[in-house]
N, C-alpha and C positions, 0 to 999 in steps of 0.2 A: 448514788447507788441506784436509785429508782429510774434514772435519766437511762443510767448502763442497762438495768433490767429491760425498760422498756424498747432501747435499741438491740436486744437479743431477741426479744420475742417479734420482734418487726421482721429481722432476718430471719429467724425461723417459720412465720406464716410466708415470708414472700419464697422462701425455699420450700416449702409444701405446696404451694399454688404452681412454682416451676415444674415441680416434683410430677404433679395431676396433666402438665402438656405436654413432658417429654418420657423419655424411657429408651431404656437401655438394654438388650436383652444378650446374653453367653450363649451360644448352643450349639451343637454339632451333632457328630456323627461316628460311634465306635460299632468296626464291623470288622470281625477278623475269622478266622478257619482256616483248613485245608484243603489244597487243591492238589490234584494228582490229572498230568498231564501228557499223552502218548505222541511218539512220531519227533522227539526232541533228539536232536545230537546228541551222541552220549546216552541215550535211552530216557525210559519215562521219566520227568519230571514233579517229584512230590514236594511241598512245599507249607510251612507254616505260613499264610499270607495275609496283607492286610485290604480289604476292598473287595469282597467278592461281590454284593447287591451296591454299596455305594462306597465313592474313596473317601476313610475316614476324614475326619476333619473337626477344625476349631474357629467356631465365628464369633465375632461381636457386631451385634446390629442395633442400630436405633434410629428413633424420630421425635419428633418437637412439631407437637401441633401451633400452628401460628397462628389460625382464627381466619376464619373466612375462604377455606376449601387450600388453605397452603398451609403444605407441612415442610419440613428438611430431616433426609435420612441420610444413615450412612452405612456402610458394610465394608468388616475386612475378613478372610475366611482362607486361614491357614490347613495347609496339607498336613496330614500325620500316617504315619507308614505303622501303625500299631507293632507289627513283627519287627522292626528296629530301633524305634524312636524319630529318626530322620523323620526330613519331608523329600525325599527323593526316591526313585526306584529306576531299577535297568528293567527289560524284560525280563519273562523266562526262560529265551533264548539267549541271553547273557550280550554278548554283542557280538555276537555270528554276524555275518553278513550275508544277504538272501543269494541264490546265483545269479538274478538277474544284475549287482551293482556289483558283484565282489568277482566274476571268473570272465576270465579273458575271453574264451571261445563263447561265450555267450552274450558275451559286449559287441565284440567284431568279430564274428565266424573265424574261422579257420585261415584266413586270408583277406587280412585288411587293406591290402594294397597290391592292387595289378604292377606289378614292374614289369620294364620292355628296357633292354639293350640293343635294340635295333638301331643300327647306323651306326653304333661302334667300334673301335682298330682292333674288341675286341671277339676272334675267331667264335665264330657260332656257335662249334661244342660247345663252349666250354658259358655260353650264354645259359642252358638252365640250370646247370649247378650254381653258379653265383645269384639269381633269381632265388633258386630252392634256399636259397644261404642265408640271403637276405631276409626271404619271407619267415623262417625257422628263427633268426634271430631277433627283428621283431617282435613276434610274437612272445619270443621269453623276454622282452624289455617290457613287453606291457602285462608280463601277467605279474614281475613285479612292482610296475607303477600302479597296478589295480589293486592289488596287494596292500600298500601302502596307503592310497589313497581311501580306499573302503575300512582302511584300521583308525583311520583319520576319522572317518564320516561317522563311525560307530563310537567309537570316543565322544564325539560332539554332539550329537543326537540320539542316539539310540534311550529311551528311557523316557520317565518321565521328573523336569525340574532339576535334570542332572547336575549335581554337585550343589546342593542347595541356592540354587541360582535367584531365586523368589521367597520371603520367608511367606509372604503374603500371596503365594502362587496361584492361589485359586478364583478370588475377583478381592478387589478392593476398591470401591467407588463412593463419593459423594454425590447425593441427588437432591431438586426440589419438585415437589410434586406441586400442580396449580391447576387451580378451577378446568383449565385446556389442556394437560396433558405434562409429564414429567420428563425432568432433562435430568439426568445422569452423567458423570464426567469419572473416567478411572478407568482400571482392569475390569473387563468384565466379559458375560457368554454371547458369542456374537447369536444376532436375528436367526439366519438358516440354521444354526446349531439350538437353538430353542426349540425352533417346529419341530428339529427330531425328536428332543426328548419327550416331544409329549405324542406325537406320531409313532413314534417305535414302539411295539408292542412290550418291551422291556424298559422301555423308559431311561433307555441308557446302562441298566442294572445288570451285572453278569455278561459271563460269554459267551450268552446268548441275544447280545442285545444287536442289532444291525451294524453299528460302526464296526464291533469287530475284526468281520472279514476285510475289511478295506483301514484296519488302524495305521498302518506302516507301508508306504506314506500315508499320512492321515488325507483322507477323499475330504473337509471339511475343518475349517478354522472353528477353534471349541472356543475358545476365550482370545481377547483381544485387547494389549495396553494402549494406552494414551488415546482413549476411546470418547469418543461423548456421542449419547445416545437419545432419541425423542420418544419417548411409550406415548399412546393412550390407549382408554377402555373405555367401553360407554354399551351397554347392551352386552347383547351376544359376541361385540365384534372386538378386537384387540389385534392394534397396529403398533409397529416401531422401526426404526432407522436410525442405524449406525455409522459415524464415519469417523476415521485413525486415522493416523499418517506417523510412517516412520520417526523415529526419535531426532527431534531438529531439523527434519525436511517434511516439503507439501507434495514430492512426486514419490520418490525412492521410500519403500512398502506402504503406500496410502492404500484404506481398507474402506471399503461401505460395504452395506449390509441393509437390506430390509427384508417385513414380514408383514406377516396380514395373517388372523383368522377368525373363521367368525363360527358359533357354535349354535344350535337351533335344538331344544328338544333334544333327543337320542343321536342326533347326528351334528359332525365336524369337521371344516377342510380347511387347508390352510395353505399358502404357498409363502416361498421367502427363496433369496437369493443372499449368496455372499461373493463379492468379487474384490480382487487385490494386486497391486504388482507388487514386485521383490527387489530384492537391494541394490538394481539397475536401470527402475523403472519402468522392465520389460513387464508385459499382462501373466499374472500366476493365477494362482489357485482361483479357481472360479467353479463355486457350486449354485445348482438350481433345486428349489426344494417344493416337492409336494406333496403333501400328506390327508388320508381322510379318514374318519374311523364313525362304526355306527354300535350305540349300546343294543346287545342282543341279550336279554333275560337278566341274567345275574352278571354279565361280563360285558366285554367290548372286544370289536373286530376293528382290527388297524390295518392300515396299507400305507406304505412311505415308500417315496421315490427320489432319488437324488442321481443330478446331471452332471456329471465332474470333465472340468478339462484343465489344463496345468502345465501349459505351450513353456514357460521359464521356469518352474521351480525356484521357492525362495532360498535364498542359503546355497545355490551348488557357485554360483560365479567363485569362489573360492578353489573347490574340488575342480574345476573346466580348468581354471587358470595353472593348478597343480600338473594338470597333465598336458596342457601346451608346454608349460616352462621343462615339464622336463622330457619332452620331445625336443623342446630346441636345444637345451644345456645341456642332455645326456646320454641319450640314447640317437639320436643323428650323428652326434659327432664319435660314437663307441661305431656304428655301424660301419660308417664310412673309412673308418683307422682299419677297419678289421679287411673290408672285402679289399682297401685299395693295396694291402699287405698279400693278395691273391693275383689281383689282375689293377697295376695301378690306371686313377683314372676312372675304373667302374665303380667303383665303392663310390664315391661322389656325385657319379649320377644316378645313380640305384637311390640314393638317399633323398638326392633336390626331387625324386617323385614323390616323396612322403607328403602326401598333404594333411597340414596341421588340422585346418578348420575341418576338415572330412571327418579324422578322427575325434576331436572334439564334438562333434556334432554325433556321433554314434553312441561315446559314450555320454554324452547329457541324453538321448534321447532312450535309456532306462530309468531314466527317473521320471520322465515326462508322464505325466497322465491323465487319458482318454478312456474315460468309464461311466459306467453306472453303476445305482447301486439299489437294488429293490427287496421290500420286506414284505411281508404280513403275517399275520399273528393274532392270536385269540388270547383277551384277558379273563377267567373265569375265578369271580368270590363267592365263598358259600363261609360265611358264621368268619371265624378263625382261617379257613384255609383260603390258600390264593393260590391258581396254576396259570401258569403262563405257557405256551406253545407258539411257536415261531420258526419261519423257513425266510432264511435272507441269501442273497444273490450279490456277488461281484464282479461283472463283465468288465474284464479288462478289454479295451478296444484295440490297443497302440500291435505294434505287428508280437510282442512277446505273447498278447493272449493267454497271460496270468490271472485265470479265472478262479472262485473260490465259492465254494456252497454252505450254509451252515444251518442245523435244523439240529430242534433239543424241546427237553422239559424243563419247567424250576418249579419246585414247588416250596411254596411260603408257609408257615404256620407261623401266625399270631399270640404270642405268649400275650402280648398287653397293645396299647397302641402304640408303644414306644419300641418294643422289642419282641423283635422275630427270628425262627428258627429257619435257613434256608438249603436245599437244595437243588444243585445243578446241575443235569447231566448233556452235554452239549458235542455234537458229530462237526469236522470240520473236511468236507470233501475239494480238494488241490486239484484242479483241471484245466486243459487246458488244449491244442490242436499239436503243439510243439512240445514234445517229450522234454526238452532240455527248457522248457520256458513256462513251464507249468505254474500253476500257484505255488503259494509258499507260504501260507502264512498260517498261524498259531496262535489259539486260543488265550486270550486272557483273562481279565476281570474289569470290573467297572474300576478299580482302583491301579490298573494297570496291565502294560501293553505284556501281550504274547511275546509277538516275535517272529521267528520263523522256524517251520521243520529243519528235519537233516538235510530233505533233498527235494528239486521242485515233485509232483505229483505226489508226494508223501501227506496223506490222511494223518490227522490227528482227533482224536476224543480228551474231552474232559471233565473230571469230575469235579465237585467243589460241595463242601457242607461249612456251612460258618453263622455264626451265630452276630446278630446288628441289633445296638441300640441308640438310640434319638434322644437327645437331650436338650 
């Protein structure tokens, strides 16, 4: 009996001494309120929501001191949509399609193909009615293959985690930290997407925060799986570099990523880059990132700048591949039945001028993008109160020149240090050179995307009050 006693008390001092090197810790994040949102299809947008400062959430973290400057940690950190239960959300434009991906005349103008009956048995007259015929019918073939294809792309993408695809969608990674610096392996937030959140004068937080204007397409990779990542820190300075690769390949979506900043006294700069190809190996999404900010009194002044270019977009080879097959399988062969039923003989060469790759290639080149994206902003604390002000920019480059302005207030009150009371009033100005290619996009929250207006140059405003506590 004494032999058993003393073998419990053994295991209980060696599980109190494990107890004093490791730890475990629950915490997250409940933030929920109302938002009421202008310039939506259908009219304003009110809305019980969840994420307006941060998108709620439920983590488990820890570490295990090992002795001698190595520890091992780990982190898993589930989404929660407070107002449903779920971990998923659509925009607040539901899955509208913006005009620049979803309407014909704005994909291919008015006339996507020159045709020419010249040197045919068929009589001249009667040459631009079957031209006009051709081009008229076209046209209604593709504004239902855009149709189609954009019901697809909104289905699949539109939202965030759609159809609980991630239970663990927000990072889950194991790390070892050492005397040189820590390796990380898992889901996690890439390099350039860190300089923002500490660059952006909202810190990511409300619809006022810089991604915003630029979330759909997202100008920058937020998080990245099958990731392993290098941190260190040592002074003022803090560096890291990431690199991913597609699930079972080393070319088809392989990702890297690094950053640098260094901070002095009252002042801080930082740059970092992410670049990646897409499910073909071709060069995608590639952001360039620089940020500096200087503490002024009671606050801090920020400035963020981000380089966006995006020649393949990940995920369309599927939508390109949709609209050649059905050039070749349904609408060539619909045209050609129809006009040679006019003037046999012309319908089949009206039709062999269809060029597939032209067309293809016009419509990948609305999702392509060429932009920047610049902020700055003033943080001010006084006791309990926090205000934030910010003016962010979207220069779209690509010929649509879907340009977007956004400038607002939030102001915080401090109930405890855990929980705060917040408001946000945020202007979203759509502009653009081309009436019909204007901006389009719509306000969200730190917990989830806008979306898009009714129409391009359509302004939206929005409001949000919502109460966030930390756990």
């Amino acid at each position: 009996m004494k032999k058993h006693l003393f073998a419990l008390s053994a295991l209980s001092l060696a599980s109190v001494a494990a107890l004093a090197q490791s730890s475990v810790q629950i915490y997250g994040v409940a933030d929920a309120g109302v938002s009421v949102t202008t310039g939506m299809l259908g009219g304003t947008k009110k809305h019980v929501i969840s994420g307006i400062m941060d998108g709620s959430r439920l983590g488990f973290k820890g570490t295990e001191d090992m002795g001698g400057g190595w520890k091992a940690l780990f982190l898993l950190e589930n989404r929660i949509e407070l107002d449903t239960g779920s971990n998923s959300n659509v925009p607040s434009s539901g899955m509208q399609v913006p005009d620049r991906w979803g309407k014909r005349s704005v994909i291919f103008g008015n006339t996507p193909v020159a045709f020419s009956l010249a040197g045919t048995p068929v009589p001249a007259p009667f040459h631009a009615p079957l031209i006009a015929g051709a081009t008229a019918n076209l046209n209604l073939a593709l504004d239902s293959v855009v149709k189609t294809l954009g019901d697809r792309l909104s289905a699949a993408s539109f939202g965030v985690n759609i159809g609980n695809a991630r239970f663990w969608d927000r990072q889950a990674y194991v790390g070892l930290i050492t005397p040189v610096g820590a390796v990380l392996a898992g889901r996690q937030y890439t390099p350039a997407y860190e300089l923002n959140a500490v660059f952006d004068t909202l810190g990511t937080q409300s619809s006022l925060a810089a991604g915003q204007v630029a979330a759909v397409p997202a100008v920058i990779d937020i998080r990245m799986s099958n990731a392993l990542q290098y941190r260190v820190e040592t002074g003022g300075l803090k560096a890291g570099f990431m690199a991913a690769a597609g699930e079972g390949s080393t070319s088809q979506g392989r990702f890297y990523g690094g950053q640098i900043q260094y901070k002095t006294g009252a002042f801080a700069v930082g740059l970092g880059m992410n670049t990646k190809k897409n499910e073909l190996g071709g060069k995608s999404l590639e952001t360039k990132t620089f940020g500096a900010s200087m503490d002024i009194g009671n606050g801090k002044l920020s400035f963020l700048y981000n380089d966006v270019s995006d020649p393949n977009p990940s995920g369309l080879s599927a939508l390109l591949g949709g609209l050649d097959q059905a050039l070749t399988l349904q609408i060539k062969p619909a045209l050609a039945a129809g006009l040679n039923a006019s003037a046999p003989g012309a319908g089949t060469l009206l039709v062999g001028q269809i060029n597939n790759a032209a067309l293809v290639g016009m419509y990948k080149a609305a999702y392509v993008q060429d932009s920047t994206v610049m902020s700055i902003g003033y943080k001010h604390v006084t006791g309990p109160h926090t205000i934030y002000t910010a003016f962010n920019r979207y220069n779209d480059k690509t010929r649509f020149d879907s340009d977007t302005d956004s400038y607002g207030v939030v102001y915080s009150y401090a109930f405890s240090k855990r929980t705060d009371m917040n408001f946000v009033l945020t202007h979203f100005n759509n502009k653009g050179s081309v009436a019909a290619t204007q901006g389009q996009a719509a306000p969200g929250q730190a917990g989830f995307l806008g979306g898009f207006t009714k129409a391009p140059g359509e302004d939206s405003n929005n409001f949000a009050i919502g109460l966030r506590h930390r756990f």
